[in-house]
C-alpha positions as CSV (number, residue, x, y, z in Angstrom):
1,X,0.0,0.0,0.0
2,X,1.4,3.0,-1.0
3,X,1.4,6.1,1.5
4,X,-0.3,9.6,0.8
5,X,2.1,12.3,1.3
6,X,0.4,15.8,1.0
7,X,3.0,17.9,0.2
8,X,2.1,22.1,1.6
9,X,6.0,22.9,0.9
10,X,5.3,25.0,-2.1
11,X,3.1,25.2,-5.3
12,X,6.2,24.6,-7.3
13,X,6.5,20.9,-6.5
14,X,3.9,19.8,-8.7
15,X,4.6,16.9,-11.5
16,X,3.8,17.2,-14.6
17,X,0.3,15.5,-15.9
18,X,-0.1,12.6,-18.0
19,X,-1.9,15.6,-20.8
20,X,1.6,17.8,-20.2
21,X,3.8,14.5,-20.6
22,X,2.2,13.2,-23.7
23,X,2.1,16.6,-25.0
24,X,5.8,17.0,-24.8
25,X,6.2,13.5,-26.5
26,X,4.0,15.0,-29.5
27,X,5.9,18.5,-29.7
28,X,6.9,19.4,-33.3
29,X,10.4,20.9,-32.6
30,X,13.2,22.7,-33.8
31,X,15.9,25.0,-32.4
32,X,15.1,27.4,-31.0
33,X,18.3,29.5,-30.3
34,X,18.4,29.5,-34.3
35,X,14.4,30.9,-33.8
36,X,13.1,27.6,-35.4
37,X,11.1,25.7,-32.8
38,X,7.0,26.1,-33.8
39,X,5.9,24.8,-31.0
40,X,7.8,27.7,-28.6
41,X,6.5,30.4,-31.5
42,X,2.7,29.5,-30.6
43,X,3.2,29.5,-27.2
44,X,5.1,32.5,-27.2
45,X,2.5,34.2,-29.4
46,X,-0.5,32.8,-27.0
47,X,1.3,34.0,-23.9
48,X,1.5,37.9,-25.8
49,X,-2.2,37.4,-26.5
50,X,-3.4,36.4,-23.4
51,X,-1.0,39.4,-21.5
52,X,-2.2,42.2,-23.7
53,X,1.1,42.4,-24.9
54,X,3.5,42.2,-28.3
55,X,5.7,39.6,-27.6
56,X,7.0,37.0,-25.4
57,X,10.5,35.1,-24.9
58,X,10.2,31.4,-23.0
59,X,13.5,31.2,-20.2
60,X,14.4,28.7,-18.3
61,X,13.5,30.4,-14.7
62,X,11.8,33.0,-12.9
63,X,15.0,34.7,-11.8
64,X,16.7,34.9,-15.1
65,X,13.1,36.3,-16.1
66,X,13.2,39.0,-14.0
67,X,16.6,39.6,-14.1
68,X,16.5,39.5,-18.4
69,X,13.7,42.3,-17.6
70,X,15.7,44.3,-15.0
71,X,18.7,44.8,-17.3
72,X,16.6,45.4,-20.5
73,X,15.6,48.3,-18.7
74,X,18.6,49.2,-17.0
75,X,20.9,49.3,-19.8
76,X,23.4,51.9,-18.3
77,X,25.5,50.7,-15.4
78,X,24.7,52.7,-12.2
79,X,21.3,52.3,-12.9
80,X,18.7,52.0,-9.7
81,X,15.6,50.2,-9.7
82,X,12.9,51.1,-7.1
83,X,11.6,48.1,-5.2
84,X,10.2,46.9,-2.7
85,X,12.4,45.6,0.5
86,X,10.6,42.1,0.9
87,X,10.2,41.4,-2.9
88,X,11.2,38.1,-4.3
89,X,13.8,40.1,-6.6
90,X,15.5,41.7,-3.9
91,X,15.5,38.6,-1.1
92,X,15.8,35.3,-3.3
93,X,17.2,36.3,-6.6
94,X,20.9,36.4,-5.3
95,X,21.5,39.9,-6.1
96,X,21.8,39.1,-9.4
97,X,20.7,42.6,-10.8
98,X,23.6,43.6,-8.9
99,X,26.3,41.0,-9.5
100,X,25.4,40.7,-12.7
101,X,24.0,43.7,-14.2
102,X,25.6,46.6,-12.1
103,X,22.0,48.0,-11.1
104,X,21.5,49.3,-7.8
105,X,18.4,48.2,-5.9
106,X,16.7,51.2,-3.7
107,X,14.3,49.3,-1.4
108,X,10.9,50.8,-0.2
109,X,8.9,49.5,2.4
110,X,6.8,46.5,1.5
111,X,2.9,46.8,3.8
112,X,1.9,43.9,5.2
113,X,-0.7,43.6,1.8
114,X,2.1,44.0,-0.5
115,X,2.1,47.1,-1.9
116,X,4.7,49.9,-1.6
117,X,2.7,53.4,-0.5
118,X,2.7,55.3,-3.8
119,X,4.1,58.7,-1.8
120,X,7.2,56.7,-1.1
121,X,7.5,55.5,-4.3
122,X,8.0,59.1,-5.6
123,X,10.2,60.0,-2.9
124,X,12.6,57.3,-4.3
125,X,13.2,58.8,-7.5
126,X,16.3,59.9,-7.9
127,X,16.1,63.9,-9.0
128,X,18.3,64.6,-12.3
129,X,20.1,67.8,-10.0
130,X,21.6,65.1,-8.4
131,X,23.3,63.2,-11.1
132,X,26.7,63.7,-10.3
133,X,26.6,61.8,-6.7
134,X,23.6,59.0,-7.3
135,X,22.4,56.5,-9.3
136,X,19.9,57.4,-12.2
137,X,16.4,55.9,-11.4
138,X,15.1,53.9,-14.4
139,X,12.9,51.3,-13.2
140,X,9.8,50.4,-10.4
141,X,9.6,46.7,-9.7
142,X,5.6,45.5,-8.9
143,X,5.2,41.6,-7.3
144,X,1.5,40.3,-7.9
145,X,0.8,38.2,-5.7
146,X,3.3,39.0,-3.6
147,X,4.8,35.9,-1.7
148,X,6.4,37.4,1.5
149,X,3.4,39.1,2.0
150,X,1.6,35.9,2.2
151,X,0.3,35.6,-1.4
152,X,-1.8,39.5,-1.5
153,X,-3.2,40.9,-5.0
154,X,-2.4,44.0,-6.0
155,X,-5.4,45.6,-7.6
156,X,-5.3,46.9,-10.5
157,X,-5.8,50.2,-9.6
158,X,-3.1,50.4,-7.8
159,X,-1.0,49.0,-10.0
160,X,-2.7,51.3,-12.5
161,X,-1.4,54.2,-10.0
162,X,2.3,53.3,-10.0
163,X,2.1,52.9,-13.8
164,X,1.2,56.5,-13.8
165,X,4.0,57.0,-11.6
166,X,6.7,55.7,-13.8
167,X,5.3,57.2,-16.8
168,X,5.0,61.0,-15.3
169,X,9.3,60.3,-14.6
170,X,10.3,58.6,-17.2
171,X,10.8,55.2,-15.7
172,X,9.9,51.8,-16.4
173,X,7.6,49.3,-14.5
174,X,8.2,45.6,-14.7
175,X,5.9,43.1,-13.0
176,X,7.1,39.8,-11.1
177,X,4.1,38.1,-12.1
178,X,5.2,34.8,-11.0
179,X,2.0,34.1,-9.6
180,X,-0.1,36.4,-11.8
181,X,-2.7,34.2,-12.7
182,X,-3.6,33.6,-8.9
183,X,-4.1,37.3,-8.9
184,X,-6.0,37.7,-11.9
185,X,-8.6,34.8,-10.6
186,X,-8.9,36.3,-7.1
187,X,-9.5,39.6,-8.0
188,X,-12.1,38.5,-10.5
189,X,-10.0,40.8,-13.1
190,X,-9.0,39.6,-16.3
191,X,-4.8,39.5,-16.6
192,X,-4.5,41.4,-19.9
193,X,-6.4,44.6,-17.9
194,X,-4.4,43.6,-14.4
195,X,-0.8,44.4,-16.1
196,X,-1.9,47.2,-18.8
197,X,0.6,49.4,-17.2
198,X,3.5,47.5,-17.3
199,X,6.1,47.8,-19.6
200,X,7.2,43.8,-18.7
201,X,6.0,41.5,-17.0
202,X,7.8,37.9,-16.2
203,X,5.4,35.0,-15.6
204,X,6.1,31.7,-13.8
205,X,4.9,28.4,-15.7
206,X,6.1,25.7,-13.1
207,X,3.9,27.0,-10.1
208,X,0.6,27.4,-10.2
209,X,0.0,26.1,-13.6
210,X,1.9,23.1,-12.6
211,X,4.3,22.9,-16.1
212,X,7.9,21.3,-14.8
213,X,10.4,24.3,-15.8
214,X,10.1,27.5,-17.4
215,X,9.0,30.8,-16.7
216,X,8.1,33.4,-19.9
217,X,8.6,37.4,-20.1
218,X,6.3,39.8,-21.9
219,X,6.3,43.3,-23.5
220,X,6.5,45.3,-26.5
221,X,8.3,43.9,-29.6
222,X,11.6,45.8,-28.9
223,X,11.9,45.0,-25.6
224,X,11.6,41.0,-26.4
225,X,14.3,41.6,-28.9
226,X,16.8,42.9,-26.4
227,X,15.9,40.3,-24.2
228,X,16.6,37.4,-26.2
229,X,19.9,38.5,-26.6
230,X,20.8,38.9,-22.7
231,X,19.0,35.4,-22.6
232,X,21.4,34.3,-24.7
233,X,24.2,36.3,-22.7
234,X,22.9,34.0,-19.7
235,X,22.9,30.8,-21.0
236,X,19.1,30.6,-21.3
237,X,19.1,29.8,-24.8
238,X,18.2,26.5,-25.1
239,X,17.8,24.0,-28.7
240,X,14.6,22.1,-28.6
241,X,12.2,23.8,-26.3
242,X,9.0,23.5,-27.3
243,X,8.7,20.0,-25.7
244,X,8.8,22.4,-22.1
245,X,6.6,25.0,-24.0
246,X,4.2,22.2,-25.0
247,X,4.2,21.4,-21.4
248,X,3.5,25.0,-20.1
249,X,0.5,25.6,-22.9
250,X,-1.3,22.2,-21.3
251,X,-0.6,24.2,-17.8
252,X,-2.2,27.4,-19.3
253,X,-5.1,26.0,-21.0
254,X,-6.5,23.1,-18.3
255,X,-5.0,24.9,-14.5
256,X,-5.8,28.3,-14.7
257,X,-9.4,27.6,-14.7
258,X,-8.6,25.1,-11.1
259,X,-7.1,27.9,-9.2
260,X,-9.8,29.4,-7.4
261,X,-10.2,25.8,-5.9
262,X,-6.4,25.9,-4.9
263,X,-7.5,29.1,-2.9
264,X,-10.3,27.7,-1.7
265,X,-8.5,24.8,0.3
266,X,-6.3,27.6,1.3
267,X,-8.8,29.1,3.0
268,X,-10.3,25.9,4.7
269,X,-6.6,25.3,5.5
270,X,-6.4,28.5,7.2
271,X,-9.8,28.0,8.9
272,X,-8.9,24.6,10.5
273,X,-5.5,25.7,11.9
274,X,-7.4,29.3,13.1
275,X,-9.0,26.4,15.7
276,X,-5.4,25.2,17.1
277,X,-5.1,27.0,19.7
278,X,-1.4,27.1,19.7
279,X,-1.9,28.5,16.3
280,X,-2.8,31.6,15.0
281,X,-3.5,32.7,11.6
282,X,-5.2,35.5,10.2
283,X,-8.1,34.5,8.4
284,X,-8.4,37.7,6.0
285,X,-5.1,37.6,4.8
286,X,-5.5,34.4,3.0
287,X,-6.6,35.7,-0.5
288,X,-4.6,33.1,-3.0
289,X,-2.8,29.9,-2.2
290,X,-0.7,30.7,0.8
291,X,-1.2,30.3,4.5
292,X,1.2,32.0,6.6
293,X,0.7,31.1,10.6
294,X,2.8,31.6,13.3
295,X,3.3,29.3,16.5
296,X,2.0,31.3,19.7
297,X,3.4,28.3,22.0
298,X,7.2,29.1,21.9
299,X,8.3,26.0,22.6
300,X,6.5,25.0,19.0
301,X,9.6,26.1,16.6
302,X,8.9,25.9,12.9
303,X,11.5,23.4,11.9
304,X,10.1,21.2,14.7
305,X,6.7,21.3,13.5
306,X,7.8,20.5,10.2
307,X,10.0,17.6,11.4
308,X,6.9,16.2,13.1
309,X,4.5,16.9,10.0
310,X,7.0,15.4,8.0
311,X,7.0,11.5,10.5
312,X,3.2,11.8,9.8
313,X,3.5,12.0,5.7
314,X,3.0,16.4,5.5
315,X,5.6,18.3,4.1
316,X,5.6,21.8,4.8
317,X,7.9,25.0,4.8
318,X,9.4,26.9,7.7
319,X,8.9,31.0,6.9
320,X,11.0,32.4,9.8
321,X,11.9,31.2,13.4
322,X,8.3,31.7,13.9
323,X,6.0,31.6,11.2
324,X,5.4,28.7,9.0
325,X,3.8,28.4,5.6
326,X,1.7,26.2,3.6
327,X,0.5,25.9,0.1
328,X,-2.3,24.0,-1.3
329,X,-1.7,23.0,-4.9
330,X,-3.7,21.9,-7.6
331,X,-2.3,18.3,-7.1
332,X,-3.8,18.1,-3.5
């Protein structure tokens, strides 16, 4: 008898489906670094379609998405992007905008719902009279949802705001839409209209639409251009993959429609541990597919409980010395 493990560590541990695997048996390919593979040219196209946008480039990762889109904008060493201080790009990415691309990161205050408050976003900008001792602002960095912040939308009329923003100085605005499509189904808001004001936006395949690798950027025809070179310049460019983009279009077309359930669970999820009582979880702030809850016993440490979950067949996720996290996938 097999055992059922139920696996809360993250909604990037999904396997691929027996649709996705056959699928990537069946994919007409070519290569793709020579811009031959038809299979990654309809995907491609779908994904520009479906984002309101011109173009789209398929990369092996969410980093090297946002990081491609980072340096497309920040072409100039000494370049500063405005973000915020708990956003996926500035904690998990390595500092790769940084190491890699010279850019200087000035970080703004993420609120406990995600967003950055619009007045400090202006105060961040760099004033031109000042060019001769700092860096020259060029870019704001948006997360929807926002993971550290417990999986919260941004609406789209705040994101609509800070697209005003940018545009009234000049700048840029890239999206880390990794988890976009949660955001689009629980705001009820369709995800062309959700990232209008962007200039890019980076889009994870392999989390909640389940597809085993990728992650694809999108924008306007020149900026894909540029970005398939620095994809290139990263070792992104890769021969035969439409059998991953095969993959990712069964993820698009059969999952998106199955992640309201994923956030319903999250919600019963968060319910049933509200009723621990050495528990204690906020009930409002679940709004996608993340439950964030902290241990009010302190002899309860995260990496205990998970030790524990783990001898009884659930894997879960310590968030910080006290918090712990769980996310319900469409595989559960």
């Amino acid at each position: 008898m097999v055992t059922k493990v139920v696996d809360l560590r993250s909604d990037t541990v999904t396997k691929p489906s027996e649709a996705m695997r056959a699928a990537m048996a069946a994919a007409d390919v070519d290569d793709d670094v020579l811009g031959a593979d038809p299979t990654a040219h309809r995907f491609e196209a779908e994904m520009a379609r479906i984002m309101g946008k011109e173009a789209a480039l398929f990369v092996p990762s969410g980093t090297m998405a946002n990081l491609v889109s980072v340096l497309v904008h920040c072409d100039a060493r000494g370049s500063e992007v405005i973000l915020g201080d708990n956003s996926h790009i500035h904690v998990y990415e390595n500092g790769g905008i940084s190491t890699v691309g010279g850019v200087h990161p000035k970080t703004v205050r993420n609120n406990p719902d995600g967003i950055m408050d619009i007045d400090r976003i202006v105060a961040a900008i760099r004033h031109q009279d000042g060019a001769l001792y700092y860096p020259t602002t060029r870019l704001i960095c948006l997360e929807n949802t926002h993971a550290n912040c417990g999986g919260k939308c941004l609406s789209v009329e705040y994101t609509d705001k800070v697209g005003e923003v940018a545009k009234s100085h000049g700048l840029k605005l890239h999206i880390d839409g990794a988890r976009i499509f949660n955001a689009s189904v629980a705001l009820g808001v369709p995800v062309d209209r959700l990232v209008r004001a962007a200039d890019s936006v980076s889009v994870c395949l392999s989390k909640g639409l389940g597809a085993p690798v990728g992650s694809v950027i999108v924008g306007s025809k020149a900026f894909i251009d540029k970005a398939k070179i620095l994809r290139k310049t990263l070792g992104g460019g890769m021969r035969q993959v439409g059998i991953l983009c095969a993959a990712a279009y069964v993820g698009l077309r059969d999952t998106v429609g199955k992640l309201a359930d994923d956030h319903r669970k999250a919600k019963v999820l968060a319910d049933g541990l509200k009723k621990i009582k050495q528990f204690t979880v906020d009930l409002t702030s679940v709004e996608t597919n993340m439950v964030f809850f902290d241990t009010a016993d302190p002899r309860i440490l995260p990496d205990k409980l998970c030790q524990v979950l783990e001898q009884r067949n659930v894997l879960a996720m310590p968030a910080s010395s006290k918090r712990s996290s769980f996310s319900p996938s469409v595989e559960l």
